[in-house]
C-alpha positions, 0 to 999 in steps of 0.5 A: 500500500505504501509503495502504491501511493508513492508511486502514485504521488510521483506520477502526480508530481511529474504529470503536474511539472509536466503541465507546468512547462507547457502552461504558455500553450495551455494559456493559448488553449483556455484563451477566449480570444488570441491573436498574434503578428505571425499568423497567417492573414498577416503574410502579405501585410497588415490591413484593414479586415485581417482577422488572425488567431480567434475570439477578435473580430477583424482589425479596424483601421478607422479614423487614420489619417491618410499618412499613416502606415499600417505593416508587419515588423520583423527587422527594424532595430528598435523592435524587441519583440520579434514579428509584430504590428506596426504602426506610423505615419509620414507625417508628423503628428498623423493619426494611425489607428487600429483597433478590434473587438472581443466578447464583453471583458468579464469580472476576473478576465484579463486582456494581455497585451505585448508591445514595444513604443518609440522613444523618439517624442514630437511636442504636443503629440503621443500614442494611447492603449485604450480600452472601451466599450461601444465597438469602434475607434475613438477619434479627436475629443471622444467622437466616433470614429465610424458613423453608428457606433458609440464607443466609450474610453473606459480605460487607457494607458497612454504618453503624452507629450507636454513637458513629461518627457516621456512619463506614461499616464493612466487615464480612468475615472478615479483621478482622470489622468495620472502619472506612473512611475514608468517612462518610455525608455522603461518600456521601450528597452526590450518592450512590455506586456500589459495586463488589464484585469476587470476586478468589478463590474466597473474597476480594474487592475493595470500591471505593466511588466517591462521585459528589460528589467525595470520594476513593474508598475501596478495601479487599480481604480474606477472605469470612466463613463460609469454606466457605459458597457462592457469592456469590448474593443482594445484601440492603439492611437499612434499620433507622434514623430514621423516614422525614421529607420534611423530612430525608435519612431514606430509603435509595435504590438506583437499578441494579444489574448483574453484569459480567465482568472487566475484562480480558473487557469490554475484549476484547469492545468491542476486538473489537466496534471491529475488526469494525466497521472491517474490516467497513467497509472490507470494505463500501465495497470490495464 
């Protein structure tokens, strides 16, 4: 008897350990929405209506200007996170938009996201990660950018430069607009993943993980327009320096995905562990 249960706890034990070293797949696996640069519609290129991985409805490219650049990145200097999104433009200040939506956020639920921002800054100018509901882009002063739709900024990460040289800012309901302990340089070194987290029906978590070695910056706090819906469409707003091979000019977003609490995930991949060593121990009996 003795001997059956050690062998049983050891089966368990490298069931789990084998489970652990593949949760970045099971992550994919549990994900309700995934999506990331080398999938195959982004081959010949990034454009309006591509639609890669599952869960997003297609990209969006609405109220960009007309010089603004839309591509897939794989060999720029200042892109430190492989084959991503680009996003720039020609021309000083010219807005590059893109956007998609996703099933509504849901409380626990965390939408990750893995980019790498210029450091090249233009006065008066900046580029926003922006979480809203209504189901489209939002252009100058809060109006739609697609006649019919009525989206909401409910959340939003963002620079902007006016005498912060480069300082992030989170923008929600709780203080409107406030500094982080991050700048640009921070996230820029090796990029950064973003992880929005719904933790009520109308707050959030925000934690900023930089990839070359800075602190993480974590905040919480209220969602903005009170009321307004779900969490249902992620917006990335270029509105900066014009684009320069020479310099760290572009935006670069690599993957994105939707996945369930913490608490949830570790239950799937526990259980995945003790299916697996029962079914073992099961198998070699037979």
């Amino acid at each position: 008897m003795k001997n059956y249960w050690i062998q049983t706890f050891r089966r368990l034990g490298a069931a789990t350990i084998v489970a652990g070293t593949s949760m970045f797949y099971s992550a994919m696996c549990y994900a309700s929405a995934f999506d990331i640069a080398t999938n195959p519609p982004y081959a010949d290129g990034w454009q309006a209506g591509d639609n890669g991985g599952t869960g997003f409805t297609p990209w969006n490219f609405d109220g960009s200007d007309a010089a603004a650049i839309h591509g897939i990145d794989s060999s720029s200097p200042f892109n430190n996170i492989g084959t991503a999104w680009r996003l720039a433009s020609t021309s000083d200040g010219a807005s590059s938009r893109a956007g998609r939506g996703f099933g509504p956020l849901q409380v626990g639920e965390t939408l990750n996201l893995t980019i790498d921002n210029p450091t090249a800054r233009h006065f008066f100018e900046g580029y926003i990660v922006r979480l809203s509901s209504g189901g489209g882009n939002i252009c100058y002063a809060g109006s739609p950018c697609t006649t019919g739709t009525t989206p909401k900024e409910r959340v939003s990460f963002y620079t902007f430069e006016y005498f912060s040289y480069g300082n992030w800012k989170v923008g929600d309901l709780t203080s409107g607009s406030h500094s982080t302990t991050l700048f640009d340089t921070d996230t820029a070194a090796a990029g950064a993943k973003l992880s929005f987290t719904l933790t009520g029906p109308e707050s959030y978590l925000l934690n900023v993980h930089p990839l070359g070695g800075a602190g993480d910056y974590t905040t919480t706090g209220a969602l903005s327009n009170t009321g307004s819906g779900p969490i249902n469409w992620v917006e990335f707003d270029f509105f900066n320096n014009a684009t320069n091979p020479n310099q760290a000019t572009d935006f670069y977003v690599s993957n994105m995905q939707v996945v369930p609490e913490p608490a949830t995930f570790s239950l799937l991949v526990v259980s995945s562990a003790l299916a697996a060593g029962f079914s073992g121990r099961r198998s070699k009996r037979e």
